[in-house]
C-alpha positions as CSV (number, residue, x, y, z in Angstrom):
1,X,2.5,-5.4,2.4
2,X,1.7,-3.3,-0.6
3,X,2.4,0.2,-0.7
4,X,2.7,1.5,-4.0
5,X,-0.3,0.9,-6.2
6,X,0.0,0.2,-10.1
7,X,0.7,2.4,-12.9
8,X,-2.3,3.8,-13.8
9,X,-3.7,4.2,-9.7
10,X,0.0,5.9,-9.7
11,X,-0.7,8.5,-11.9
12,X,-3.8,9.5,-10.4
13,X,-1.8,9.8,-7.2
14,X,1.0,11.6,-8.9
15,X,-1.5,14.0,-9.9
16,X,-3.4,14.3,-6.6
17,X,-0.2,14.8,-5.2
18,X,1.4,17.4,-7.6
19,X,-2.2,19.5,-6.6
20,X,-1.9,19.2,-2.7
21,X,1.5,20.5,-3.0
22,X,0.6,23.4,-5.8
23,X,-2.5,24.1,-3.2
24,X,-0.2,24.6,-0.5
25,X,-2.1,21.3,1.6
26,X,1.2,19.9,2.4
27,X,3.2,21.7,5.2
28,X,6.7,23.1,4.0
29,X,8.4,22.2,1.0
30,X,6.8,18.9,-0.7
31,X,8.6,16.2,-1.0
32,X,9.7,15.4,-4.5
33,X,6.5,12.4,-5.6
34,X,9.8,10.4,-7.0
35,X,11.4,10.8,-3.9
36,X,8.7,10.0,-1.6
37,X,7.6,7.1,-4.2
38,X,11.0,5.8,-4.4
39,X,11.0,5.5,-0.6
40,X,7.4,4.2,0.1
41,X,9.1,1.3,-2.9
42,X,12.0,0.8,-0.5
43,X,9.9,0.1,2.8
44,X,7.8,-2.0,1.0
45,X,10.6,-3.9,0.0
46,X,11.8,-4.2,3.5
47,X,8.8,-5.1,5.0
48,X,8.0,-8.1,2.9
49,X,11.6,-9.7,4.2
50,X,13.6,-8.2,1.2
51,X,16.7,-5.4,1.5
C-alpha cells in the first residue's frame, strides 16, 4: 500500500493542503501537514508488514 506520494506530487499536496486549511475547508484546527504526513508514513509502514 502506498500512501504518501513522491516529492514533487507532495508539494503540490502540501500546498493544496496549506490552502484548505487557510480557506477554512477543514473543520477545527488543521492538522499540522508534517504531522498528518508523518502519520499517513507510519500506517503505510504498518500496512505493508513493517513496524
Amino acid at each position: 500500500m502506498k500512501l504518501i506520494p513522491d516529492a514533487e506530487a507532495l508539494k503540490v499536496l502540501e500546498a493544496d493542503y496549506k490552502k484548505m486549511a487557510d480557506d477554512g475547508v477543514l473543520l477545527d484546527d488543521a492538522e499540522p501537514f508534517e504531522k498528518l504526513i508523518k502519520r499517513c508514513r507510519e500506517l503505510e509502514r504498518w500496512a505493508n508488514g513493517g513496524v
